[in-house]
C-alpha positions as a printed Julia matrix, in Angstrom:
82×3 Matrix{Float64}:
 -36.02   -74.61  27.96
 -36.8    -77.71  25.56
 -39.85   -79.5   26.24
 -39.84   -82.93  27.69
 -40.28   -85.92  24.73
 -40.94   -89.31  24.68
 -37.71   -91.73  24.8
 -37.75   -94.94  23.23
 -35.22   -98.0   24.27
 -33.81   -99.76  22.77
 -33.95   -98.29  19.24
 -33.93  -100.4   17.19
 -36.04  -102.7   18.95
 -36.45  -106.93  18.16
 -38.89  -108.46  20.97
 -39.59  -105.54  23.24
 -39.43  -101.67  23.57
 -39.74   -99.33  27.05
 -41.46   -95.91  26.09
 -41.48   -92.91  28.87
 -43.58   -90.36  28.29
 -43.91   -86.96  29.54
 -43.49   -85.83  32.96
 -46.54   -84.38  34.67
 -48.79   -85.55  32.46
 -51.41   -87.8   30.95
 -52.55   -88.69  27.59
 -52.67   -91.41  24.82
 -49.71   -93.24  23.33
 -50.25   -94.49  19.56
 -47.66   -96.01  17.71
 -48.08   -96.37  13.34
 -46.99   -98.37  10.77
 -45.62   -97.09   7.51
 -49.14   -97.54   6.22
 -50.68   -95.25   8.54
 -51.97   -98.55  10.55
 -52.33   -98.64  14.49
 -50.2   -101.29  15.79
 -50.25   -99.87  19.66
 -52.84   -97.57  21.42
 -53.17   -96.93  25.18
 -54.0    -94.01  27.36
 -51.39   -93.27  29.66
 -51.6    -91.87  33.65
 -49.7    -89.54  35.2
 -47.94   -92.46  37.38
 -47.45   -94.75  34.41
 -44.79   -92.99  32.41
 -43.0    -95.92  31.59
 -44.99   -98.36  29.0
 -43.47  -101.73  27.89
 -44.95  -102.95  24.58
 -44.03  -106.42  23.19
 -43.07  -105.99  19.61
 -42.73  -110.1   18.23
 -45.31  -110.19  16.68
 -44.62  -106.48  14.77
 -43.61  -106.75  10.8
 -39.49  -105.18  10.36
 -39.58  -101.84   9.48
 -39.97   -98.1   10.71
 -42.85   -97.08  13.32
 -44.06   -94.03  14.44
 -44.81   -92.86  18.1
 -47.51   -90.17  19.0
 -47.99   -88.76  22.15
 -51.48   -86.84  22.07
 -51.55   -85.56  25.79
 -54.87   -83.97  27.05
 -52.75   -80.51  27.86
 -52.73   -80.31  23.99
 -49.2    -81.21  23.25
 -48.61   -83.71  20.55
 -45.33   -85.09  20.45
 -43.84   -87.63  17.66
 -40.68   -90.16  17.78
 -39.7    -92.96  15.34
 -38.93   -96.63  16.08
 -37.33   -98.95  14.09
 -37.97  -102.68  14.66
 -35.31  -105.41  13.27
């Protein structure tokens, strides 16, 4: 049975993306820039799975999504902003 990921939507993103995270669980949501840079940190509750995150203001280019949760599990996705 594959473990539940994070989804991303839309990808590719241009003013705004929806991330859901895990089922069942809680943890911290950190999204990177291709220089290793935090653009996006927030801890996430069990209730919350689904995290809107305005991306205007965010440079073109690829992003990466990790999910640290505090089971352990660390979980990656990319985005892509145009």
């Amino acid at each position: 049975m594959d473990e539940p990921a994070i989804s991303v939507y839309p990808n590719p993103a241009k003013e705004e993306v929806k991330i859901i995270t895990p089922p069942n669980s809680e943890g911290n949501l950190i999204i990177l820039n291709t220089l290793g840079q935090v653009v996006f940190s927030q801890d996430v509750q069990i209730q919350n799975r689904k995290t809107g995150i305005d991306t205007k203001e965010w440079a073109n280019g690829l992003y990466v999504m990790l999910w640290h949760g505090v089971d352990g599990k660390i979980m990656s996705a990319k985005l892509m902003k145009n």
